[in-house]
C-alpha positions in Angstrom: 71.9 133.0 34.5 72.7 135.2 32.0 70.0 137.5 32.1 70.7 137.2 36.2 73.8 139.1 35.6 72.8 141.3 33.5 69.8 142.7 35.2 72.4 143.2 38.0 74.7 145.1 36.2 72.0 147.4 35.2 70.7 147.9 38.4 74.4 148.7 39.5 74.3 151.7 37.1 71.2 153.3 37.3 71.0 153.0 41.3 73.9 156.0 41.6 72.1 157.4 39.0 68.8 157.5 41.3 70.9 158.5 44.3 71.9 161.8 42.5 68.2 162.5 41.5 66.8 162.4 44.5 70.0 165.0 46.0 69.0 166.6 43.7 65.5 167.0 44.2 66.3 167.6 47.7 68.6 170.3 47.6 66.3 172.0 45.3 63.6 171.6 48.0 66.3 173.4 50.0 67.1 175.8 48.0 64.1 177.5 47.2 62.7 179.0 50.1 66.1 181.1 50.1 65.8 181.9 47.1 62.4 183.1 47.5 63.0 184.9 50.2 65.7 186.7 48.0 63.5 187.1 45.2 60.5 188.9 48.0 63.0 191.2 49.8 64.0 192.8 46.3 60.0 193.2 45.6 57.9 196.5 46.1 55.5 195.7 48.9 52.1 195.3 46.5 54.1 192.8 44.2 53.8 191.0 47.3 50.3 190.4 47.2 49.3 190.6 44.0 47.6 187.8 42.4 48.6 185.8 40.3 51.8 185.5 42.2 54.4 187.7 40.8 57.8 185.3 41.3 60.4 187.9 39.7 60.5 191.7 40.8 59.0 194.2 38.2 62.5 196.5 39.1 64.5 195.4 41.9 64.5 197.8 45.1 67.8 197.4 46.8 66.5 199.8 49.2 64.9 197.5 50.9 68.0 196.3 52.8 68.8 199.6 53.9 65.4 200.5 55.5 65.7 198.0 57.7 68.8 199.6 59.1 66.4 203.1 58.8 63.6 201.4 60.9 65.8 199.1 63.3 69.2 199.7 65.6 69.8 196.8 63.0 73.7 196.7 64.0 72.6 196.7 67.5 71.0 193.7 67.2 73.7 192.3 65.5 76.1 193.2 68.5 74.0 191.6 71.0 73.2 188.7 69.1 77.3 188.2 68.3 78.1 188.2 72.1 75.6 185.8 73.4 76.7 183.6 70.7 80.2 183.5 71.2 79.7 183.3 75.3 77.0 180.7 75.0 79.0 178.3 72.7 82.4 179.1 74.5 81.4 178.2 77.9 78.8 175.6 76.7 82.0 174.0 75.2 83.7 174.1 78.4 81.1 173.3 81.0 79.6 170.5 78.3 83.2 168.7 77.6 84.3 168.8 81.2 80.4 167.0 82.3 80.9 165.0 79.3 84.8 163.7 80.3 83.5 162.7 83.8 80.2 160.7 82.6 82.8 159.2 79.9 86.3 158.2 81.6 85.6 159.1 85.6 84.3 156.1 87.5 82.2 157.4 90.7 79.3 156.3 92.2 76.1 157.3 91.1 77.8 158.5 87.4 74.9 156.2 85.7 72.2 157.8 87.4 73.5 161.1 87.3 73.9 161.2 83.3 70.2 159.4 82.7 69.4 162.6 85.4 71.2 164.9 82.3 69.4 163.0 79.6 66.1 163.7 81.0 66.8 167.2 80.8 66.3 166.6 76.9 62.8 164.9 76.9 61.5 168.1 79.1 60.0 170.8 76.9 62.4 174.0 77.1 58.8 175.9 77.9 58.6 174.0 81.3 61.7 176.1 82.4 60.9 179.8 81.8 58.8 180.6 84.3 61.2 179.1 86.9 64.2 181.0 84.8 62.5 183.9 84.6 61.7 184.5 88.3 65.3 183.5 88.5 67.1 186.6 86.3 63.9 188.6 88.3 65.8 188.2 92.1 68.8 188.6 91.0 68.0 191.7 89.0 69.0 190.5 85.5 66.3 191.1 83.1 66.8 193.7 80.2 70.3 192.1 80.2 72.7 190.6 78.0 73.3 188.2 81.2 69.9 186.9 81.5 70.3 185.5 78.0 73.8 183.7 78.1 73.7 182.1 81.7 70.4 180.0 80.8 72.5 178.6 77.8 75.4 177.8 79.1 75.1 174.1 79.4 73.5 171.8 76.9 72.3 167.9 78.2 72.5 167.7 74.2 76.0 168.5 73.8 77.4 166.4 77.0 75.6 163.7 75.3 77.0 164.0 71.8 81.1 164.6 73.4 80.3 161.5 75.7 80.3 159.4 73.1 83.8 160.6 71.3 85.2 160.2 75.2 83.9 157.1 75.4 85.6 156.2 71.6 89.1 157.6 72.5 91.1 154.6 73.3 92.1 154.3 77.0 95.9 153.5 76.9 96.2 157.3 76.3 95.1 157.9 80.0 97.7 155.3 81.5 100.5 156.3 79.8 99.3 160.2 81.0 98.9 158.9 84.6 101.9 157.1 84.5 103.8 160.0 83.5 102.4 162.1 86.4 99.7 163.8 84.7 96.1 164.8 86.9 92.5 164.3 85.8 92.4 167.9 84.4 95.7 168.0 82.7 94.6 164.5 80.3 91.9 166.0 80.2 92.5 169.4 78.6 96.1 168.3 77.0 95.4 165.2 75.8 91.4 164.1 75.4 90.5 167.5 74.3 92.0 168.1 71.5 91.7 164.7 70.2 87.6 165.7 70.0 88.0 168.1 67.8 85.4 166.7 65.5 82.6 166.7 68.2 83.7 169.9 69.6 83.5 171.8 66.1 79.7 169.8 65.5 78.8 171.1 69.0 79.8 174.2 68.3 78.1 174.6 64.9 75.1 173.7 66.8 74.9 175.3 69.9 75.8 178.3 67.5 72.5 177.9 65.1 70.5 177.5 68.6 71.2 180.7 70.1 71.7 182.8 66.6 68.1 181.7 66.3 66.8 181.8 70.1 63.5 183.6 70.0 61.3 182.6 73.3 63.8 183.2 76.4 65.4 186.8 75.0 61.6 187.7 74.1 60.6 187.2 78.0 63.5 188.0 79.9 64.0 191.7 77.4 61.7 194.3 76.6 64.6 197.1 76.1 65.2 197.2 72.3 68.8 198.1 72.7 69.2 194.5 74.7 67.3 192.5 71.4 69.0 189.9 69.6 68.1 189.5 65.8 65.5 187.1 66.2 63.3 189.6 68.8 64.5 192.4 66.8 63.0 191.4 63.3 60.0 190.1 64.7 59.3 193.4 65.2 58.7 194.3 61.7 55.7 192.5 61.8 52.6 194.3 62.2 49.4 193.3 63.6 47.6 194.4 60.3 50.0 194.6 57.4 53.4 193.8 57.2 56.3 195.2 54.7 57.4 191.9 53.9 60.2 192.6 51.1 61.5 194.9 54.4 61.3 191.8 56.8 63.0 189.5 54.3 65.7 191.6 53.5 65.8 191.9 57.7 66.2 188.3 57.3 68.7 187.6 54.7 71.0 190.0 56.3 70.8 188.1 59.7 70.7 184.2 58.2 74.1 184.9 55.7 76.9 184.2 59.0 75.1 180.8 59.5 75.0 179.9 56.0 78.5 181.2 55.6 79.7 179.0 59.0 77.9 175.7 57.8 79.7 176.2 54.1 83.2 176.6 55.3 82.6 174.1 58.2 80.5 171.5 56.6 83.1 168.6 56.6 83.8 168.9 60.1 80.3 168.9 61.2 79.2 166.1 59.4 82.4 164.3 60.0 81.9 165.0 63.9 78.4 163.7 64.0 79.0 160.8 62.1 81.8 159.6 64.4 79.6 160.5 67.5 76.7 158.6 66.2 79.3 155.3 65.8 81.2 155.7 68.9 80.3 154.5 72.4 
C-alpha cells in the first residue's frame, strides 16, 4: 500500500515536469523556422547554397532588407494589404455577429436549415468559388481593384459559427429584461449582446486578420496591376523561374510577418480565452 502511494506521488511530480518538456520541445519546433528565416535574410545569396549548410552568416548584410524596398513598391504593398485587412475584418465582424445573433437568439422558420445551409459553405473548397467570383468582379468592372479583394471576404460561415456559440452561451434573462424595458432586436443586440462577446469578437478578429494578411489565390486572379498587390502577391514576385535571391525574399518576408507576430503577442490571452469559451458554449 505503501509503495502504492509512493509510486503516485512520484508520478505526481515528474508528470508537470514532462508537460514542460514537451512545450518545450514544441515551441522550439516553432521557433526555428523564424529564426531561420532570420538567420537566411542576413546571408549573401551563395551562403545560401553552399554545401555543407552554412547556419550563421559569414558578415551579416543588412542590406538585404532594404533591397527589397529597391526592387518592390514594398510600402505599396503594405498600404493595400493594411486596408483590405481592416475592411475585411471590420465588416466581416459586423455582417458575421449580426448572421450569428439571428441563428443564435431569433426564432424563425427555416433558422435550422438556413445555418446547416452556412455551415456547408465551410466543407466547399474556397477554389470552387473563383471562377464564379471572378466573372463576378469581371461584370461589374472590379478587377485590378482594391474592391474586388475585400467584398469576397466580407462574410465568414467560420466566424458566424464561432460567435453563435457565445450567443447561444449568453444567458437569456438579459433579453427580457431588455424587451421589457422597450428595447428592439437591434438595440439588445448591439447595446447589450455585443459587447458581452468580446472574447469571440477579438478571436474572430485575430483570425479573419491572419486570413486576409496572408490571402494569396483570389488577389493573384482578380490583380495583375502591381500597384493593387497585397504582400503576399507582391513577394511572390521575388521568386524567379531559375534562381531566386533568397536572403532578399526572406528579408521580404520578415518585414511583412512582424504585425501578425506582434498582434498574436499582445492579444494572445484574449484569443485563446475566446476560443476556449466558444469551444464550451452552446
Amino acid at each position: 500500500m505503501m509503495t502504492t502511494v509512493t509510486h503516485a506521488k512520484q508520478k505526481r511530480r515528474f508528470q508537470p515536469m514532462i508537460i514542460h518538456i514537451v512545450l518545450m520541445v514544441g515551441s522550439f519546433l516553432m521557433v526555428v523556422p523564424v529564426l531561420w528565416s532570420l538567420l537566411t535574410s542576413l546571408k549573401a545569396p551563395d551562403e545560401v547554397t553552399r554545401i555543407p549548410i552554412t547556419i550563421l552568416p559569414g558578415q551579416p548584410h543588412w542590406d538585404n532588407f532594404q533591397k527589397v524596398a529597391d526592387l518592390l513598391p514594398f510600402m505599396t504593398f503594405y498600404w493595400n494589404t493594411v486596408v483590405t485587412t481592416l475592411v475585411k475584418v471590420l465588416f466581416g465582424l459586423l455582417f458575421s455577429s449580426l448572421a450569428a445573433y439571428a441563428f443564435a437568439r431569433i426564432h424563425f422558420p427555416g433558422r435550422t436549415l438556413l445555418f446547416l445551409l452556412v455551415l456547408s459553405v465551410m466543407m466547399v473548397p474556397g477554389q470552387v468559388f473563383l471562377i464564379p467570383q471572378y466573372l463576378l468582379m469581371k461584370d461589374l468592372g472590379w478587377l485590378n481593384s482594391l474592391k474586388a479583394i475585400t467584398v469576397t471576404g466580407m462574410f465568414s460561415a467560420y466566424s458566424t459559427f464561432l460567435l453563435r456559440q457565445f450567443f447561444l452561451g449568453l444567458p437569456s434573462e438579459l433579453e427580457e429584461s431588455a424587451r421589457i424595458d422597450g428595447c428592439n432586436p437591434f438595440r439588445i443586440y448591439w447595446n447589450i449582446m455585443l459587447p458581452l462577446a468580446k472574447p469571440g469578437l477579438i478571436s474572430v478578429a485575430i483570425i479573419s486578420t491572419l486570413w486576409s494578411w496572408n490571402d494569396f489565390l483570389w488577389p493573384l486572379v482578380v490583380n495583375d496591376s502591381m500597384d493593387k498587390m497585397t504582400l503576399a502577391v507582391g513577394l511572390a514576385s521575388l521568386q524567379g523561374q531559375f534562381t531566386t535571391n533568397y536572403p532578399v525574399l526572406m528579408a521580404g518576408m520578415l518585414l511583412a510577418v512582424w504585425p501578425m507576430i506582434l498582434i498574436f503577442f499582445l492579444l494572445q490571452k484574449q484569443f485563446i480565452e475566446g476560443i476556449t469559451l466558444g469551444g464550451l458554449k452552446g
